[in-house]
N, CA, C and O atoms as CSV, one atom per row, in Angstrom:
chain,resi,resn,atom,element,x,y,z
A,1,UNK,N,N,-116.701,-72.058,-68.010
A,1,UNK,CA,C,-117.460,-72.888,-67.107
A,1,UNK,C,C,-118.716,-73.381,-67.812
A,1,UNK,O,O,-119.297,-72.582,-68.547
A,2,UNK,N,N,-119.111,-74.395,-67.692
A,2,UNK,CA,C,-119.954,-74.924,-68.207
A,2,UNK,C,C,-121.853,-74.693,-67.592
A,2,UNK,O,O,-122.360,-74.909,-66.491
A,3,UNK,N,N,-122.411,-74.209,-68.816
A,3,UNK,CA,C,-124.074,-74.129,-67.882
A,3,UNK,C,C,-124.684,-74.948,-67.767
A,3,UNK,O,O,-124.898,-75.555,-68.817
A,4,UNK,N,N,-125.447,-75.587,-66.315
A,4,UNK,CA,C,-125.711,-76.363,-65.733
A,4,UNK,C,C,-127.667,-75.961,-66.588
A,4,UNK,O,O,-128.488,-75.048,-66.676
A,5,UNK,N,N,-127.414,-77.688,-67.087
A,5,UNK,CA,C,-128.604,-77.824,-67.891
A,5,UNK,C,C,-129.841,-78.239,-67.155
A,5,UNK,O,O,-129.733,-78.569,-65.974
A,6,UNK,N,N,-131.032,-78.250,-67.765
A,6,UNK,CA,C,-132.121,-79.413,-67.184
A,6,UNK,C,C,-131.635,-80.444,-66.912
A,6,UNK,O,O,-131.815,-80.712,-65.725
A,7,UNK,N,N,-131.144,-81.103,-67.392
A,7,UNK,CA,C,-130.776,-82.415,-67.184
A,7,UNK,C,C,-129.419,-82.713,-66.007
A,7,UNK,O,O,-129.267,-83.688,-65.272
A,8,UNK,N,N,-128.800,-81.839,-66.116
A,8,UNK,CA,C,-127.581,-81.864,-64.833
A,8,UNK,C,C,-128.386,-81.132,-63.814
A,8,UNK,O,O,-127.804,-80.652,-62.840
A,9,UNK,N,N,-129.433,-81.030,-63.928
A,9,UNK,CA,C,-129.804,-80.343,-62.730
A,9,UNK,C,C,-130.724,-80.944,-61.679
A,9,UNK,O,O,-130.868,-80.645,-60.493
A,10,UNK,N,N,-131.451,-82.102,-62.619
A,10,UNK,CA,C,-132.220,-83.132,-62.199
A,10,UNK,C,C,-131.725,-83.656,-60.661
A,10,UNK,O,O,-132.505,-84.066,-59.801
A,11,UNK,N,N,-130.349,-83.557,-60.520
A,11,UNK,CA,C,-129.835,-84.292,-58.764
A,11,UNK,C,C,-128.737,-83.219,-58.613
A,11,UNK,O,O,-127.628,-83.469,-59.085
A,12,UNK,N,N,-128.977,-81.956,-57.945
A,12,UNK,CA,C,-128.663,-81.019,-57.832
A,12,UNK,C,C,-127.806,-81.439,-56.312
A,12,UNK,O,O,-128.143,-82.396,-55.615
A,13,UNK,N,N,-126.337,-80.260,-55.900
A,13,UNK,CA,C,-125.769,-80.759,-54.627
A,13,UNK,C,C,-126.500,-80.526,-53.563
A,13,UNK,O,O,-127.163,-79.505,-53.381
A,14,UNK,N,N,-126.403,-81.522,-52.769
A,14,UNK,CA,C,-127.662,-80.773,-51.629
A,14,UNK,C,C,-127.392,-79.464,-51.241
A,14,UNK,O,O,-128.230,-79.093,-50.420
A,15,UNK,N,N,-126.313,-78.360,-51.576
A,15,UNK,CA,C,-126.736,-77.026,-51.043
A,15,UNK,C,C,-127.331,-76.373,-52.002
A,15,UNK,O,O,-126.840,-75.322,-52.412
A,16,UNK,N,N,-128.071,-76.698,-52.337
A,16,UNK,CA,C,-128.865,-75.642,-53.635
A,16,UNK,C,C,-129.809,-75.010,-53.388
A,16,UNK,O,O,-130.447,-75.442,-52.428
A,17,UNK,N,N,-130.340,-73.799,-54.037
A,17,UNK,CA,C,-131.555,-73.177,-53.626
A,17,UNK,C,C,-132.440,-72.999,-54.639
A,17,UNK,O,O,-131.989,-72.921,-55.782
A,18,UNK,N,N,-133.643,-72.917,-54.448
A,18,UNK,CA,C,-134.769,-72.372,-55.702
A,18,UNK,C,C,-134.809,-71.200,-55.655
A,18,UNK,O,O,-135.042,-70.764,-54.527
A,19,UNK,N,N,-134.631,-70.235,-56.687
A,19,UNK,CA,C,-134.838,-68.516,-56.579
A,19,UNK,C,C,-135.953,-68.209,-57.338
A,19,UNK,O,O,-135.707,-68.702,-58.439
A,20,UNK,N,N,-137.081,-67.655,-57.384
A,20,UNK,CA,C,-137.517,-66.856,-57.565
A,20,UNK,C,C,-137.471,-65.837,-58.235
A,20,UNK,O,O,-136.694,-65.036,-57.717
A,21,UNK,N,N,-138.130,-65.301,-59.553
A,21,UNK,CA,C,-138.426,-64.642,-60.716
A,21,UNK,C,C,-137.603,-63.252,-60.182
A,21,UNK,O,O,-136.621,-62.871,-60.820
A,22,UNK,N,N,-138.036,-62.558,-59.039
A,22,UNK,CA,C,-137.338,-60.907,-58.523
A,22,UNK,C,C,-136.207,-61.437,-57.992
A,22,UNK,O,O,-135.318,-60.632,-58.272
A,23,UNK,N,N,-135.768,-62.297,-57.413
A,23,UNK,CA,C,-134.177,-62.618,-57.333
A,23,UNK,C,C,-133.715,-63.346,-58.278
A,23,UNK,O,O,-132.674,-63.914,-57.945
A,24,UNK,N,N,-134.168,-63.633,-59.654
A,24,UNK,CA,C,-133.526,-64.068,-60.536
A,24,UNK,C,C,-133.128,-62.897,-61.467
A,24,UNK,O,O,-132.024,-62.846,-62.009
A,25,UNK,N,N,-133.930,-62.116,-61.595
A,25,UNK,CA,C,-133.900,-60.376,-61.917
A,25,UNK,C,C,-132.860,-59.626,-61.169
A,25,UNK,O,O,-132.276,-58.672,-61.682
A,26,UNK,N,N,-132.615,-60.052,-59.939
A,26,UNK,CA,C,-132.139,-59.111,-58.706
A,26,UNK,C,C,-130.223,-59.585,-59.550
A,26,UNK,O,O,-129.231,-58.907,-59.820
A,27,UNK,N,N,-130.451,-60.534,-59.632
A,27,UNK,CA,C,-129.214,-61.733,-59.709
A,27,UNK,C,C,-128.226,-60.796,-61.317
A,27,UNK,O,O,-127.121,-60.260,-61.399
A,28,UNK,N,N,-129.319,-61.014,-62.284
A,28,UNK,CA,C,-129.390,-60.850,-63.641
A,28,UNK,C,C,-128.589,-59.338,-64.039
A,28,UNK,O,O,-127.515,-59.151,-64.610
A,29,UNK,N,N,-129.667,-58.296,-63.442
A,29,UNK,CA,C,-129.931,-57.352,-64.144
A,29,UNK,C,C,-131.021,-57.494,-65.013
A,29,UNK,O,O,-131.525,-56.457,-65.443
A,30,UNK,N,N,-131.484,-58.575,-65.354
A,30,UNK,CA,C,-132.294,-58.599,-66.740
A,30,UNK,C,C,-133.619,-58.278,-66.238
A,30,UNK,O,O,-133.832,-58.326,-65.026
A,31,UNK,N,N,-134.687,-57.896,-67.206
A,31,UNK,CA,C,-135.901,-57.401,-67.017
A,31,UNK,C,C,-136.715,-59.142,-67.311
A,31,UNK,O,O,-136.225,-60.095,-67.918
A,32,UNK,N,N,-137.878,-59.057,-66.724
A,32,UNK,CA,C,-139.030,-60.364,-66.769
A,32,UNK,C,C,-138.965,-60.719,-68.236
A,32,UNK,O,O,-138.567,-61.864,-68.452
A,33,UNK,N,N,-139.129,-60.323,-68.806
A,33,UNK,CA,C,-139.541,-60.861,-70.973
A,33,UNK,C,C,-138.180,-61.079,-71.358
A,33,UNK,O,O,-137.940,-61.808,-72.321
A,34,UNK,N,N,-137.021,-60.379,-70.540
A,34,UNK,CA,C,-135.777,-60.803,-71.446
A,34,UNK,C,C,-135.437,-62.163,-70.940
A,34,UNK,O,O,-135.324,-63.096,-71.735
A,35,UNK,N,N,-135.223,-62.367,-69.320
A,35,UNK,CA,C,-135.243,-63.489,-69.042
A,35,UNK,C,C,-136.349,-64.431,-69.898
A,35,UNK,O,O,-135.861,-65.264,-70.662
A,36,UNK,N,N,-137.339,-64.367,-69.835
A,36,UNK,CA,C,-138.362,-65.469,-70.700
A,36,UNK,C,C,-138.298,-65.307,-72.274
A,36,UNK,O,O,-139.095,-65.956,-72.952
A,37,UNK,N,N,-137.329,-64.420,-72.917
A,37,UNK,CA,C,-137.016,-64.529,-74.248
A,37,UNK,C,C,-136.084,-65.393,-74.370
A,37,UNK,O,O,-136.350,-66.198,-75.262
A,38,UNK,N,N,-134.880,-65.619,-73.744
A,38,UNK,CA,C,-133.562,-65.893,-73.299
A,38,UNK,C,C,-133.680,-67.564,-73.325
A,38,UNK,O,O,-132.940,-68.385,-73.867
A,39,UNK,N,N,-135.057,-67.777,-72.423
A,39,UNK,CA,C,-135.037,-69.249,-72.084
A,39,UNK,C,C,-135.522,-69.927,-73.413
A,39,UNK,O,O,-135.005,-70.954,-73.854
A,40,UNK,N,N,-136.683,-69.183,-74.080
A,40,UNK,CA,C,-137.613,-69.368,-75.673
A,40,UNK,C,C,-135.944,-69.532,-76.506
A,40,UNK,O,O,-136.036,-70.499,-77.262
A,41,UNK,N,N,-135.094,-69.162,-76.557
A,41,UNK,CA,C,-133.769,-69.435,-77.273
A,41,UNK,C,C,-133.151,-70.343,-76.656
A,41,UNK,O,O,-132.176,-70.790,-77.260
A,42,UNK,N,N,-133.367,-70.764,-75.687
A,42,UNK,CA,C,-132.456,-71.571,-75.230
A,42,UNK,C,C,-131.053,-71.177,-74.248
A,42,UNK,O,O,-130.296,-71.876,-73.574
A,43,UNK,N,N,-131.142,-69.328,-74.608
A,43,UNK,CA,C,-129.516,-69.191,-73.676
A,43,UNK,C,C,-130.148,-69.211,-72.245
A,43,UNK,O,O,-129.096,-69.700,-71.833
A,44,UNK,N,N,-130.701,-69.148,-71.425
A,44,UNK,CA,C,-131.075,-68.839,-70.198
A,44,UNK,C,C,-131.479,-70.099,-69.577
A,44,UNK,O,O,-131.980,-70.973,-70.285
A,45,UNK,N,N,-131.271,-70.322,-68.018
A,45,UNK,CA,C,-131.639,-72.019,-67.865
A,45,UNK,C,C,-133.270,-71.962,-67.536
A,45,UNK,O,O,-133.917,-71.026,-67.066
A,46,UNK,N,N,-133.749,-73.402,-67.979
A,46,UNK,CA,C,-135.067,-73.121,-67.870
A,46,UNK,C,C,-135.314,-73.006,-66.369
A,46,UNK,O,O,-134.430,-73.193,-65.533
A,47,UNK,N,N,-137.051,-72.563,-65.976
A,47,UNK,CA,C,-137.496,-72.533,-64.682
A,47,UNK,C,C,-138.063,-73.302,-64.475
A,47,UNK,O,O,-138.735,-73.737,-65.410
A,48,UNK,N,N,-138.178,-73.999,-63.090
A,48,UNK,CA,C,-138.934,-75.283,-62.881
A,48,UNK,C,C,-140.392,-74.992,-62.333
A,48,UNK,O,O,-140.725,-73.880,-61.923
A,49,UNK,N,N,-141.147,-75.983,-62.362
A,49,UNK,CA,C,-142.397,-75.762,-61.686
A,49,UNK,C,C,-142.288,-75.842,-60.089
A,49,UNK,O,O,-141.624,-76.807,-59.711
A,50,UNK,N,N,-142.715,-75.168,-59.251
A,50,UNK,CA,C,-142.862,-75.375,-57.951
A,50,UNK,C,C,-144.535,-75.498,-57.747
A,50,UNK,O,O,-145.415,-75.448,-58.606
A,51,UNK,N,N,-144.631,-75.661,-56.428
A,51,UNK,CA,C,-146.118,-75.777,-56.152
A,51,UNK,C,C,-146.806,-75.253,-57.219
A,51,UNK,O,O,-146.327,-74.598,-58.145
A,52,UNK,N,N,-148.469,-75.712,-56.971
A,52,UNK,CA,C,-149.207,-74.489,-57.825
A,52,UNK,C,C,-148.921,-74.506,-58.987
A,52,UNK,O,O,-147.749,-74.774,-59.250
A,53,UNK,N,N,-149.833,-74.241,-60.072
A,53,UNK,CA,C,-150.179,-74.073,-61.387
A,53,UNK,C,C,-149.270,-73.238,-61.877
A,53,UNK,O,O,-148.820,-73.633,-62.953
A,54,UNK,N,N,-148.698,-71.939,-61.385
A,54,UNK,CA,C,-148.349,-70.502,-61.841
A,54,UNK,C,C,-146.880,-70.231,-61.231
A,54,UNK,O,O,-146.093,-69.324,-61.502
A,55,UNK,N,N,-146.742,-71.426,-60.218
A,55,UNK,CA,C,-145.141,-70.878,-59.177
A,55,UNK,C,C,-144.143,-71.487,-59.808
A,55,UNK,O,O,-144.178,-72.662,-60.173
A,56,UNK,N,N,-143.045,-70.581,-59.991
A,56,UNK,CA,C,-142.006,-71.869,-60.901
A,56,UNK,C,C,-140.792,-70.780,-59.949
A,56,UNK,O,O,-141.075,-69.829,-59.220
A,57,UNK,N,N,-139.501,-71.304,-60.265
A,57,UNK,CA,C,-138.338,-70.777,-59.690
A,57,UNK,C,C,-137.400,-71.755,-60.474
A,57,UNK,O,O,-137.841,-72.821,-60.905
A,58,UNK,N,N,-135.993,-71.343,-60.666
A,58,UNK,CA,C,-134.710,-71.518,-61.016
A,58,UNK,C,C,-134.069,-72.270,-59.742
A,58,UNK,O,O,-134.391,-72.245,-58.554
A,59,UNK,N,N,-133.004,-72.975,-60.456
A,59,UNK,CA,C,-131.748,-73.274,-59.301
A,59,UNK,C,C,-130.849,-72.159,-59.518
A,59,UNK,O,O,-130.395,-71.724,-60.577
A,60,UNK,N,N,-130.657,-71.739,-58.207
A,60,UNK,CA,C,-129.817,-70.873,-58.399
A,60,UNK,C,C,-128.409,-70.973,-58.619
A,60,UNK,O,O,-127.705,-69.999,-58.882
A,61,UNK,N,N,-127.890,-72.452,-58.483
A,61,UNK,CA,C,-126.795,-72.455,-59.192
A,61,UNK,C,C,-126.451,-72.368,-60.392
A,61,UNK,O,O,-125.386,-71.895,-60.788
A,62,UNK,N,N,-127.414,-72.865,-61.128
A,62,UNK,CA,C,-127.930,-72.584,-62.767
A,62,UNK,C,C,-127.517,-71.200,-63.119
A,62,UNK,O,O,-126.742,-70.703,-63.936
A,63,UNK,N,N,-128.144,-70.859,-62.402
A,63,UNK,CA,C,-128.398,-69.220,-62.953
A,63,UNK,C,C,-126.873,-68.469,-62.694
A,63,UNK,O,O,-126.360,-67.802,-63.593
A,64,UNK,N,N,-126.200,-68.659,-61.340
A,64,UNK,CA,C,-125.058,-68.368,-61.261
A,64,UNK,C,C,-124.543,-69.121,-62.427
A,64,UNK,O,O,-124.687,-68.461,-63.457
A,65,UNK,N,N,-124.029,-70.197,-62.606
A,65,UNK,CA,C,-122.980,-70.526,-63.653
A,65,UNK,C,C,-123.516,-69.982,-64.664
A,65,UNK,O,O,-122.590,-69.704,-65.425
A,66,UNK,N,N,-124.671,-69.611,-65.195
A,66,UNK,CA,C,-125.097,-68.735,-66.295
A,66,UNK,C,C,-124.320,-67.267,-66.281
A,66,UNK,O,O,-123.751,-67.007,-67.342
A,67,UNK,N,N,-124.237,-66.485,-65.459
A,67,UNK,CA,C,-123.945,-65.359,-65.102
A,67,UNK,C,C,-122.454,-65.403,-65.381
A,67,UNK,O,O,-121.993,-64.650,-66.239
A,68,UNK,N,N,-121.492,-66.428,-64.556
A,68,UNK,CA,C,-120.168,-66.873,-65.196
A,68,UNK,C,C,-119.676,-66.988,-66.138
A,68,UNK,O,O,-118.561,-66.556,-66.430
A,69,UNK,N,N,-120.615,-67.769,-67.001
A,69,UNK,CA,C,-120.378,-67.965,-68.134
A,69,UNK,C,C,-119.755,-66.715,-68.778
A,69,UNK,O,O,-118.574,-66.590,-69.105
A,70,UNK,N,N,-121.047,-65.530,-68.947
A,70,UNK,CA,C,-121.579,-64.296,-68.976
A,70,UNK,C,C,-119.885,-63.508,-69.331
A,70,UNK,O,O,-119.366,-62.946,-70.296
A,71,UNK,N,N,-119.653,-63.719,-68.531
A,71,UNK,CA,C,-118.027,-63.003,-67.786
A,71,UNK,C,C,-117.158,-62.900,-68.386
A,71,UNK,O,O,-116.303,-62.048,-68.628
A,72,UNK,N,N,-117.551,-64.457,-68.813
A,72,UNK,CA,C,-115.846,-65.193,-69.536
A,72,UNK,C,C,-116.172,-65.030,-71.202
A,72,UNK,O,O,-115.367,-65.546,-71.977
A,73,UNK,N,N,-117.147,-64.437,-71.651
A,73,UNK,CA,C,-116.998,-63.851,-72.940
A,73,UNK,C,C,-117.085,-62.292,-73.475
A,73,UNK,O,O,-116.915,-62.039,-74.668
């Protein structure tokens, strides 16, 4: 399955959700620095900015087809 990039993500299906750093963890397994090592490489999808200077969150479909991916190797 293919991971859904920045750029495919730009017009996302309207059922999509923004998750959040502890449900992106919750999702993962992964700890906070591995996720933000992950993305510094490029394997992990990036996080977007939400409100605010400091708030960012994932699509969580992203992150699922990331996890898929995950599976199938």
């Amino acid at each position: 399955m293919k991971i859904a990039t920045e750029k495919s993500m730009r017009h996302p299906p309207m059922n999509y959700r923004i998750v959040r750093l502890k449900e992106v963890q919750r999702m993962t397994g992964l700890s906070r620095s591995t996720i933000y090592t992950q993305i510094a490489k490029g394997n992990f999808p990036k996080q977007i900015r939400l409100t605010g200077a400091r708030s960012v969150g994932w699509h969580e479909q992203a992150v699922i087809e990331w996890i898929e991916s995950r599976q199938q190797t």
